[in-house]
N, C-alpha and C positions, 0 to 999 in steps of 0.2 A: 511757700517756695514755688520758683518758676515765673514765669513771665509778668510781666506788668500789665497796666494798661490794657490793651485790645485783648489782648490774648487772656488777660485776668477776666473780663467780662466774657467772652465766649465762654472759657473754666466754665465760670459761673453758671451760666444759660444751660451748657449742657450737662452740668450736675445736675442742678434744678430739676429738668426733666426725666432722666435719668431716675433720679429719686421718686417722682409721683408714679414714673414708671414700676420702678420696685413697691415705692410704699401698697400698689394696687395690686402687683402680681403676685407678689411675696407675703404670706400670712403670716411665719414667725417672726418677721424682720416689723411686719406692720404692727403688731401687738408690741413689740418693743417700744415702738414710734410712740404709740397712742398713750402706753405709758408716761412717756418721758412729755408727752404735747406737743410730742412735734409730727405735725402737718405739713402737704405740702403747700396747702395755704399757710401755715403758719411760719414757715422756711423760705426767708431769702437770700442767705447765704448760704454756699457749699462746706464752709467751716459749720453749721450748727445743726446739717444731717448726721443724726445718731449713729455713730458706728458699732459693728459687730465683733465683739471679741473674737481671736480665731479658736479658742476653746469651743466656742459654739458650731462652731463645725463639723466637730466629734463628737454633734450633741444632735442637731439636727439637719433637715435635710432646705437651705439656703437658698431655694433654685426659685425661679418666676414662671418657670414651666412641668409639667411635669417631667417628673426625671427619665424617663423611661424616653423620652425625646431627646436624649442627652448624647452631644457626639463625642464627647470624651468626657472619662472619670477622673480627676487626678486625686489621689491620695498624698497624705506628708507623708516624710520619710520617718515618723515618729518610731521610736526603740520600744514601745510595749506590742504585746502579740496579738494579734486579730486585727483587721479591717476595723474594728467598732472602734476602736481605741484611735485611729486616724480622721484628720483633717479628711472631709471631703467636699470637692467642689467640681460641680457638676457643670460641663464647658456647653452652650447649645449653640455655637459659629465659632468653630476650629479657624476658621479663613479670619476672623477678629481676631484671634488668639494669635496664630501665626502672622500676620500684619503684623501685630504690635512686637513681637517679639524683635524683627526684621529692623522695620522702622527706629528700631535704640540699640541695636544691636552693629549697625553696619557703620554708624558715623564713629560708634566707637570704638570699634575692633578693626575695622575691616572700610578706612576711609578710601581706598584705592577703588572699589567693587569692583576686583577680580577674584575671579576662581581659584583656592589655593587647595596642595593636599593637607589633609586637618584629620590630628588623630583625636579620639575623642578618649580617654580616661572613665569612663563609664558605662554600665550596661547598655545595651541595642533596646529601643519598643520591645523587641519583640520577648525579651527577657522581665522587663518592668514595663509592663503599658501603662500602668496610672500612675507613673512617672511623670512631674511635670516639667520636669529637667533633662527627662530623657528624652520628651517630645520637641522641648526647646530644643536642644540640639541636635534631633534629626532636623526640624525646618531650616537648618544652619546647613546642616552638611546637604540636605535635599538642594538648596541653594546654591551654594558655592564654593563645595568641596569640590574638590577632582576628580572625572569619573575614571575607575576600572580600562586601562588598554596597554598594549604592549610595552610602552616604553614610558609614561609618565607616572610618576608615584600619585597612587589612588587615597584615597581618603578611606576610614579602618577604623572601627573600634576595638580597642584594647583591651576591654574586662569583658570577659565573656563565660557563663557558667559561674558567676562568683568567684573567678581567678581572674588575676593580673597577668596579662600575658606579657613580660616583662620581658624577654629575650626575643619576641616577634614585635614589638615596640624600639628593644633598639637597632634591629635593625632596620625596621624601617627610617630612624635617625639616620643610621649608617649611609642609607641610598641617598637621602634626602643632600648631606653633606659633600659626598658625590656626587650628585647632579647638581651639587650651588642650586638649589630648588627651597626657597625661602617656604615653612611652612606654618601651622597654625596650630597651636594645643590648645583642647579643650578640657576639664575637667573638675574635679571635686576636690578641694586644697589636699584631700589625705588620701586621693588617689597620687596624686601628684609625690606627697613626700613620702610613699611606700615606694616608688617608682624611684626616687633618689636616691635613697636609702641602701636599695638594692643595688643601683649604680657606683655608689659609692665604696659597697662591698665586693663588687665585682670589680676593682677599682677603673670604673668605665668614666668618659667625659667623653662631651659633644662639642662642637663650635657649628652649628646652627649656625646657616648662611644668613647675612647682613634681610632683613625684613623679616625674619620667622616672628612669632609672637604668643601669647601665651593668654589665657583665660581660665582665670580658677576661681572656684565660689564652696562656697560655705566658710564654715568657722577652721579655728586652727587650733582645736583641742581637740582630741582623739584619745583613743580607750587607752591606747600605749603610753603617750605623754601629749603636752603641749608645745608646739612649735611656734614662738613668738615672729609676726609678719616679717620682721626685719631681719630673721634668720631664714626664712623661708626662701624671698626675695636675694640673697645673697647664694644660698643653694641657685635656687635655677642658673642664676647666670655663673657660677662656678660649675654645673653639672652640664649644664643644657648650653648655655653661652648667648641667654638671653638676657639684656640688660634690662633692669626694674622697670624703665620708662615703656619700655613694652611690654609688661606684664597687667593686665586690668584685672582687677576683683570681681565680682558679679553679684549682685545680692537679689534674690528675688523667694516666693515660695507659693507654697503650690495653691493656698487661698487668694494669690493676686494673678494677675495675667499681664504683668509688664513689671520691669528685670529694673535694675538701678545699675551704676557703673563708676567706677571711681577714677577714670579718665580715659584720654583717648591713646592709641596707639602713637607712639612716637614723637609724645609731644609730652612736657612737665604734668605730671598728675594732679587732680583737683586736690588742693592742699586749704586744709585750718589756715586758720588765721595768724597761730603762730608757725607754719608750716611742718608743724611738730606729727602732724597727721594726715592720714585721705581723708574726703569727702566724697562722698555717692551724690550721684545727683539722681534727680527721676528727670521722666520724658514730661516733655509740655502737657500729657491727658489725665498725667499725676500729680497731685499735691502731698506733701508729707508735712502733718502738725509734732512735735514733740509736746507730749502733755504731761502734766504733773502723774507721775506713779498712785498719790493717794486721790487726789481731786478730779482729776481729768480734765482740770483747764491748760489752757497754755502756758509750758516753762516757759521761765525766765534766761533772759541771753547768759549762755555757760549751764544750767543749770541740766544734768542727765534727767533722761524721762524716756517715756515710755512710746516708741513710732508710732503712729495712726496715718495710713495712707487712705486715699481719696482716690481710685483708679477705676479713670471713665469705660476702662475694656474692660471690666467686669459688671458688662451692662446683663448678664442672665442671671446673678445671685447676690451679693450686695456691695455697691460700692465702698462703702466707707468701711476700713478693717484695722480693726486693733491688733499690734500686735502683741507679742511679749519679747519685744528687742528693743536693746536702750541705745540712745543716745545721745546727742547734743548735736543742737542747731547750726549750720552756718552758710555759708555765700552760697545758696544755693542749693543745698543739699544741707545734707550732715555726716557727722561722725558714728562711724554704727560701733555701738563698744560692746556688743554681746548681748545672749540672753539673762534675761531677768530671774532671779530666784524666785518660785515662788511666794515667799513672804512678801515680796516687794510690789507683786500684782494686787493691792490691795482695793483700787478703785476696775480695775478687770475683773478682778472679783465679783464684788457689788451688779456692774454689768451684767455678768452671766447668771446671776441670783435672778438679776431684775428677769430677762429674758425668759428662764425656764421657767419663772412665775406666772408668766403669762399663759 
């Protein structure tokens, strides 16, 4: 997926190098390699570098430096207790991290580049630092939020302490609505529909001035229930008075360092083929394969499977990352249809056997 022609050959060139760079620096990722025969003498395509499950992340330490050089930690947001039991990926150029974020983030959300105020639905750094969603959205708000002064609505995070701060949220709607001051929401889909929820029992509604917009990510199951997108999507612009075509999805995690987006602000959404759905696309320094669940070659057109991204800004720990979220292929991107059962990881499995054998 992604560009053709010149831009496929660049892809290539700079995975390639990229790879002998890791295969050298990285000794779990290179035992993986040595196992499988792949060299980067032996690798001339970016499609045939060995990728890392992201289980191995919670498994070992992934980095081509030592870690203790490391300018950021980020942790998943995984549900089991302890640090051991999380994703970690060790960042050593914050200024790559943040570039790339930037770089896919402003054509998609934010194609005007101007300064808006932007509330964020999520904790501050300063709450969760190995947050890699918290970090993406300070370099957002550090960028082109609005700053703090007498008369323009500032940019604000809303969860703070492990509370929603639900009633200094709507009023800062309140102002926004009053000052016709078009604004930016940022957040986690079930920060967003506790934040509804609530509105709708207080029986509160917004009309959000003509340009505000909206950016939610993660899944839409939660411990309470499940919120199917089409209900979701119909909430916001019933509560908030944002209509669907400006609402973007965000899919990213905290073993990659560059975000996906399932369209731009204000314009018809990357839609399937039968337009029955979105589509995520990655930036030009990403590739995304869909591969068979049990085999790990490549699905067939229609056929769900298992993501494997390719992303060249995760040049300190290993490019190529398995994940455990399924999909299917199309124009450009694909369909993300959720996480995988474990049963279903059967060739991620395999992987991670191979890996920790080494």
């Amino acid at each position: 997926m992604g560009k053709s022609g010149a831009g496929e050959d660049e892809f290539n060139e700079l995975a390639l190098k990229i790879f002998a760079y890791q295969f050298e620096r990285n000794e779990p990722y290179r035992n993986l390699c040595l196992k499988r025969g792949k060299t980067p003498e032996a690798v001339s395509h970016w499609s045939e570098i060995p990728p890392v499950p992201t289980q191995a992340f919670k498994l070992l330490n992934l980095a081509c430096e030592p870690v203790e050089r490391a300018e950021a930690l980020f942790l998943s947001s995984g549900t089991t207790q302890g640090d051991q039991k999380r994703s970690r990926h060790f960042i050593f150029n914050l200024r790559l991290y943040e570039t790339s974020v930037l770089l896919w983030f402003e054509p998609h959300f934010l194609p005007e580049r101007k300064p808006m105020p932007i509330a964020i639905l999520f904790p501050p750094p300063s709450e969760l630092p190995n947050s890699s969603l918290g970090h993406m959205l300070a370099t957002i708000e550090a960028k082109w939020g609005t700053k703090k002064n007498e008369t323009n609505l500032s940019s604000d995070w809303f969860i703070r302490g492990g509370k929603l701060l639900a009633d200094k949220l709507a009023d800062w709607l309140r102002r926004a609505e009053a000052q016709d001051q078009p604004v930016m929401l940022l957040g986690t889909s079930f920060s967003f529909v506790h934040f509804l929820d609530w509105c709708i029992s207080e029986n509160l509604n917004f009309r959000l001035p003509q340009g505000s917009r909206l950016m939610d990510t993660g899944g839409f199951k939660g411990r309470s229930r499940e919120v199917p997108r089409s209900e979701l999507y119909r909430m916001y612009e019933r509560v908030l008075g944002i209509p669907s075509e400006r609402c973007i999805n965000e899919y990213g995690m905290a073993e990659l360092s560059s975000q996906f987006y399932d369209g731009v602000v204000g314009h018809p959404y990357f839609a399937s083929q039968d337009r029955s759905r979105r589509l995520h696309k990655p930036p030009h320094w990403v590739k995304t394969r869909v591969l068979n669940l049990e085999t790990l070659e490549e699905a067939s057109e229609g056929e769900i499977g298992v993501l494997c991204h390719y992303d060249l800004a995760n040049r300190g720990s290993v490019m190529a990352v398995l994940t455990e979220d399924l999909g299917v292929k199309g124009d450009g991107g694909f369909v993300l249809l959720g996480r995988a059962k474990g049963s279903e990881l059967r060739g991620c499995s395999v992987l991670v056997d191979e890996l920790l054998s080494t």
